[in-house]
N, CA, C and O of each residue as an XYZ file, in Angstrom:
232
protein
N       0.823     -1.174      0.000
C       0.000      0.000      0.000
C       0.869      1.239      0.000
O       2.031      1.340      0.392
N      -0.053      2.312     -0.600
C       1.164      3.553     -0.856
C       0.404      4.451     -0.393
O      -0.722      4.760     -0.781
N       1.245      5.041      0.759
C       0.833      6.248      1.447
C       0.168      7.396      0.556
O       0.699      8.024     -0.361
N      -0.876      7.486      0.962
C      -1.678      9.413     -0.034
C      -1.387     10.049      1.044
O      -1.432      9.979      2.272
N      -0.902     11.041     -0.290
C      -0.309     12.361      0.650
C      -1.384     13.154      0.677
O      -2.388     13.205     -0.033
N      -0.977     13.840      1.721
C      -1.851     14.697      2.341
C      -2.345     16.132      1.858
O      -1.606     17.063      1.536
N      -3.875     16.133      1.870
C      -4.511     17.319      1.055
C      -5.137     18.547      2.038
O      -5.918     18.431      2.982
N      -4.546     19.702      1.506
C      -4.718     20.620      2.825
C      -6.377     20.817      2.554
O      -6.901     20.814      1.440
N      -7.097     20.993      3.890
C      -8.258     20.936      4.159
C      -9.022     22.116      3.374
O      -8.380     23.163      3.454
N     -10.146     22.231      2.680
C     -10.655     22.485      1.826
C     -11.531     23.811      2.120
O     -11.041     24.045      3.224
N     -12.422     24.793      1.942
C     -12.914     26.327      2.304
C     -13.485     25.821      3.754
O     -13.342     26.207      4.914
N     -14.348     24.551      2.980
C     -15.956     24.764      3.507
C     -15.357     23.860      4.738
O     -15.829     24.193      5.825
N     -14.815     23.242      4.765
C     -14.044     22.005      5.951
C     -13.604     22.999      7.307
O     -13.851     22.911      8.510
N     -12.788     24.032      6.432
C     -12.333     25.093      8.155
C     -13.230     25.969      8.902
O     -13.194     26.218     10.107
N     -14.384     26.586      7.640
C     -15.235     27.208      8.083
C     -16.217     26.579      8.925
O     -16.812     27.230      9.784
N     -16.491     24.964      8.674
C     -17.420     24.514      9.543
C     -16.679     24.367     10.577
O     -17.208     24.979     11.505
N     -15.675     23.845     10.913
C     -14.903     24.061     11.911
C     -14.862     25.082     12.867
O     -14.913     24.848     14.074
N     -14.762     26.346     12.326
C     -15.214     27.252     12.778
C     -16.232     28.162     13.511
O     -16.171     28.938     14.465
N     -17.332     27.673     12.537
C     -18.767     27.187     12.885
C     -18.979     26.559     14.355
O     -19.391     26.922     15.457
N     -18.460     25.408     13.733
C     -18.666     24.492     15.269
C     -18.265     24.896     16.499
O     -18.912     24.821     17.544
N     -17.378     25.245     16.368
C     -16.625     25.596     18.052
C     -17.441     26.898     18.213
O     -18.027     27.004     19.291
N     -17.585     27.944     17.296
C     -18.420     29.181     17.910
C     -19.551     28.641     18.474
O     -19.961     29.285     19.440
N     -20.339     27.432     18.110
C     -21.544     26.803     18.466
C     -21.546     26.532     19.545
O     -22.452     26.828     20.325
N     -20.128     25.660     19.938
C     -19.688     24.778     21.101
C     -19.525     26.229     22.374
O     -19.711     26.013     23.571
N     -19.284     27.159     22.020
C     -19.048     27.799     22.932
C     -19.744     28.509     23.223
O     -19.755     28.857     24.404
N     -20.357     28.886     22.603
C     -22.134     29.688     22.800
C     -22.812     28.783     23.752
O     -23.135     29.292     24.826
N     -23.161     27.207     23.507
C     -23.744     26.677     24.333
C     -22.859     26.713     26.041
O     -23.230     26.720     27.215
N     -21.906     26.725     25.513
C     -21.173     26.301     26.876
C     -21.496     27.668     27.842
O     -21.795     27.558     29.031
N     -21.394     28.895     27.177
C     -21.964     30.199     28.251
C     -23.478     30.399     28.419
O     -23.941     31.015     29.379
N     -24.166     29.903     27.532
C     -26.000     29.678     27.827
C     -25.855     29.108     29.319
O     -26.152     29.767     30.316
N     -25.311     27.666     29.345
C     -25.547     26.868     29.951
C     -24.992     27.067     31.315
O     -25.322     26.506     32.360
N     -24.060     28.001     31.098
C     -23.068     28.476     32.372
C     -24.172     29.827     33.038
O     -24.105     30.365     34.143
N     -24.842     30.007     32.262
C     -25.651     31.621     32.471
C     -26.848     30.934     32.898
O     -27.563     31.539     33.697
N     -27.133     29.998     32.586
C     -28.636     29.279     32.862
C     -28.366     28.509     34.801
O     -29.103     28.340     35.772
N     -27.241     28.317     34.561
C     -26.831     27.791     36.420
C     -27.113     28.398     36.949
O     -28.050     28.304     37.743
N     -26.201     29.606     36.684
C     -25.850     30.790     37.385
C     -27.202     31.360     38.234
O     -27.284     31.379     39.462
N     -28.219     31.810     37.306
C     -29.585     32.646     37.344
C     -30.290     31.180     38.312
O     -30.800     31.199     39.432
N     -30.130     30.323     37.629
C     -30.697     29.513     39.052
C     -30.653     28.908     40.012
O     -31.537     28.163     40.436
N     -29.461     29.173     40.571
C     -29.144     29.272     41.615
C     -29.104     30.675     42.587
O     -29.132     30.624     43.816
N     -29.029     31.968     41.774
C     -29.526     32.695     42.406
C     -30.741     32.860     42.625
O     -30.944     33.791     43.405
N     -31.963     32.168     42.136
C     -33.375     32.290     42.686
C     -33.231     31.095     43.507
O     -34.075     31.070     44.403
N     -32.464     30.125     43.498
C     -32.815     29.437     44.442
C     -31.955     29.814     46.055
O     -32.069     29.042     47.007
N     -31.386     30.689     46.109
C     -30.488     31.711     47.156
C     -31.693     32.821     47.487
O     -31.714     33.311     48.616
N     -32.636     33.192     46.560
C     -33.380     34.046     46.898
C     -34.422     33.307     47.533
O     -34.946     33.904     48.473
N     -34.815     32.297     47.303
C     -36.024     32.053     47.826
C     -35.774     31.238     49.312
O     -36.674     30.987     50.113
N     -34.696     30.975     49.438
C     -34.600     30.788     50.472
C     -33.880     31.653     51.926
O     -33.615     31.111     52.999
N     -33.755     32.549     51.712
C     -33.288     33.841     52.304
C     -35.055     34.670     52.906
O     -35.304     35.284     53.944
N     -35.984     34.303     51.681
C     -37.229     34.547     51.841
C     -38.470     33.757     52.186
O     -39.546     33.649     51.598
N     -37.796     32.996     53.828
C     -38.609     32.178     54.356
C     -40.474     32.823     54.708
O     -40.747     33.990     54.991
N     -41.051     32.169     54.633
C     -42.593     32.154     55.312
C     -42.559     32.482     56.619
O     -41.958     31.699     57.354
N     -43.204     33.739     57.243
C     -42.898     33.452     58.753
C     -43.491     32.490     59.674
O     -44.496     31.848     59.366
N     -42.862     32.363     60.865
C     -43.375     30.834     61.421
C     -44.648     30.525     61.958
O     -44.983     29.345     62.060
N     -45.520     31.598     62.372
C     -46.947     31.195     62.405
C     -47.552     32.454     61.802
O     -47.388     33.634     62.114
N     -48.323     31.869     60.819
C     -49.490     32.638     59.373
C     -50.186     33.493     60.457
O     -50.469     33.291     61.638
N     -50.409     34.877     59.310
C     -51.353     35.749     60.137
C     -52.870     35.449     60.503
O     -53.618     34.915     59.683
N     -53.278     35.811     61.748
C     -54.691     35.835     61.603
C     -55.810     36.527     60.866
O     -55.860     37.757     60.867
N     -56.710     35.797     60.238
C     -57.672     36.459     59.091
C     -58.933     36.068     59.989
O     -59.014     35.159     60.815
N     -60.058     37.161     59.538
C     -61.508     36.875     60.253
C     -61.931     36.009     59.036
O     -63.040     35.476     59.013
């Protein structure tokens, strides 16, 4: 067998490449921004307990 030499990668090959990782990294800060926000409501809501005995209503 005879080694094929090697063909430098083609427009559309780097640009998706390119593509991709901007993709990859977009999701990766959504997903980092989507923690984030919920865990601060879940810091808020618990900072904002119910008090311990409900008011009286007639």
């Amino acid at each position: 067998m005879s080694k094929k030499p090697e063909t430098p990668p083609s427009d559309w090959t780097s640009a998706a490449a390119i593509a991709g990782a901007a993709i990859g990294s977009a999701a990766l800060a959504a997903a980092l921004l989507y923690s984030s926000r919920r865990k601060e409501r879940a810091e808020k809501a618990a900072k904002s307990k119910p008090p311990a005995e409900p008011f009286e209503t007639d």
